[in-house]
N, C-alpha and C positions, 0 to 999 in steps of 0.2 A: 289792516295790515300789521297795527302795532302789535293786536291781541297774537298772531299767529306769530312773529317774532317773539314777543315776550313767554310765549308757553314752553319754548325747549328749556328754558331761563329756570322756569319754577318747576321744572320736573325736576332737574341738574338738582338745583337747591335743596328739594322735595328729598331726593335721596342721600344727598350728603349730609342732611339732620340727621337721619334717621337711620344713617352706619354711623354719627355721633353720639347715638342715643341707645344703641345696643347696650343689653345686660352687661356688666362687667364679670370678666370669666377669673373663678378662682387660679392663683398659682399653683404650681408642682405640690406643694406643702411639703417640700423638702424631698421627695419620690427621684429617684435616678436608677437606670438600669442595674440589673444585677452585674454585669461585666462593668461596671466605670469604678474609680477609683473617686473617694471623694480626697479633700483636701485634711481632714481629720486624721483619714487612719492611714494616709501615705507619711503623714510623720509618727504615725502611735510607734515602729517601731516593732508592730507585729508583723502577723504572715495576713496580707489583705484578704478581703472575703472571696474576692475572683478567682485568686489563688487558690483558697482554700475550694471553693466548687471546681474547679479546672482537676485539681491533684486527686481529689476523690474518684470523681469520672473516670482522668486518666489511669489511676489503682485502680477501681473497680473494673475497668475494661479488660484492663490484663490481665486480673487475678481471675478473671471467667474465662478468657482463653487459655490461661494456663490450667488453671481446675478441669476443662473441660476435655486437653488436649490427657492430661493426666486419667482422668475417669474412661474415657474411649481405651487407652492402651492399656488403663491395670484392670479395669472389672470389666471387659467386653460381655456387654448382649446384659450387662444390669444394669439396674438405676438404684443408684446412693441416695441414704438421707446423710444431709450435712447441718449439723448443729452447729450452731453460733457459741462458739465458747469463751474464753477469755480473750476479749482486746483490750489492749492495757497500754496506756498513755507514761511513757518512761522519757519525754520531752523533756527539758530544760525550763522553756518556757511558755509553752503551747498550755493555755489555759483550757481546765478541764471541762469547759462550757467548748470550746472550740474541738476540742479534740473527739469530743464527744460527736459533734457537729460531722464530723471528717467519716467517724467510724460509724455511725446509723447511714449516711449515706453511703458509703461503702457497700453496707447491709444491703440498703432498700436496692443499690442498683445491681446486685449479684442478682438478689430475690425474681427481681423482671428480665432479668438476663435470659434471651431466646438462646444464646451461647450454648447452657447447662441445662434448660429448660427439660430437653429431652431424655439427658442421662442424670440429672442430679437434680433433688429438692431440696433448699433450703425453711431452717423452720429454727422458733425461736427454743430456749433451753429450757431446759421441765420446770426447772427453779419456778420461772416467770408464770407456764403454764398453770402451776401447781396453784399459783397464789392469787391466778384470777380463779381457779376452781372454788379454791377454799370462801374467798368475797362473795363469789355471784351465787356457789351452791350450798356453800356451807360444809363444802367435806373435801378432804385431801386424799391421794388414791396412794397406798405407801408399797402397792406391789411394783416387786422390779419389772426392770426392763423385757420382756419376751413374755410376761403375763399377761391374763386379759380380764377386763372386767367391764359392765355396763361404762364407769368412769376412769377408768385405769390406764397407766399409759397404753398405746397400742403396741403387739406384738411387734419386735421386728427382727431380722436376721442380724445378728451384732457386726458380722463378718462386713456388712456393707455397709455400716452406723460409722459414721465420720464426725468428729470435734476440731472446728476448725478456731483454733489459738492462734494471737497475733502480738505482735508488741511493736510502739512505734517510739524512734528514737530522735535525738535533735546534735546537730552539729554546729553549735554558732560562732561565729568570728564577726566581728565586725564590718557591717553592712552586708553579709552575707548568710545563709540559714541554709543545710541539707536535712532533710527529712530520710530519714531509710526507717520503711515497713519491712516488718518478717511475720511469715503468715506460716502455719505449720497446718498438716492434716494430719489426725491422731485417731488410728482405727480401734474403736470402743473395746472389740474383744482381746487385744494381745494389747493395746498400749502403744503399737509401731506407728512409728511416721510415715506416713505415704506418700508424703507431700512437702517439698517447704521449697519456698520461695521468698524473696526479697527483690524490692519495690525501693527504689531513691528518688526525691524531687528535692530540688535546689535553684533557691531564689537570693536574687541579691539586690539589694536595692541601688 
């Protein structure tokens, strides 16, 4: 009777060794969500990184509904190319690694935007194109725009060629920071604006 007693005894024990003896699990190694705030950069004094994902988004969401409410009214029944053209960081003190940051994603989430998808393509500027040409093939295509060749830009109607120019700006005060974007569309063949918009986010610690 002792042994049938004693056996619930050395199971009990049997198992509480042996979640004693589990592998030891590494820590975070410093890993925390993209939305938290660490204790670092909520004193640095800048614009946090949540922030800075959060402001993009909300810009890039707008600026494709606005683009796209704009393309349906002014060129019905066509689809625009739109070029990435000048964005230029005119902040105060948004460091050009961050601004940078702001304005590629801006890009990438226009670029997947089902918003424009249908009436407008975005595509990066010949400059860039030219220069992986020149690396990868060894030649640069020096015909303009609406020519054609094996490697040359492709043909295209100028009238529906859009440069889309942007400049972002900073308003700082003390514990407080406004950001205002201005985004312009610039139609290739006359030089006119078809487009402009401006974009504010404002944070204060």
């Amino acid at each position: 009777m002792r042994a049938l007693f004693a056996l619930p005894l050395l199971i009990s024990t049997f198992f509480t060794l042996s979640a004693c003896q589990e592998a030891p699990r590494g820590d975070s190694g410093g890993r925390v969500s993209v939305g938290s705030t660490t204790p670092g950069e909520a004193n640095s004094g800048l614009m946090r990184t949540a922030d800075l994902v959060t402001a993009s988004d909300d810009v890039a969401l707008a600026l494709a509904q606005d683009v796209d409410q704009m393309v349906t009214q002014d060129f019905t029944g066509q689809r625009v190319t739109i070029v990435f053209g000048d964005l230029m960081n005119k902040t105060s003190k948004m460091s050009t690694t961050d601004f940078e940051f702001v304005r590629d994603r801006i890009k990438s989430k226009l670029m997947d935007s089902r918003i424009v998808r249908d009436n407008a393509r975005f595509v990066e500027n010949r400059s860039r194109r030219e220069s992986l040409r020149q690396r990868e093939l060894g030649q640069t295509g020096d015909q303009k725009i609406g020519h054609t060749s094996d490697l040359s830009q492709p043909a295209v109607n100028e009238e529906f060629f859009l440069f889309l120019n942007g400049n972002m700006y900073s308003v700082d005060r003390p514990d407080t920071r406004l950001y205002y974007l201005k985004f312009e569309l610039m139609r290739s063949s006359t030089g006119e604006t078809v487009f402009s918009k401006d974009y504010e986010v404002k944070y204060g610690r």
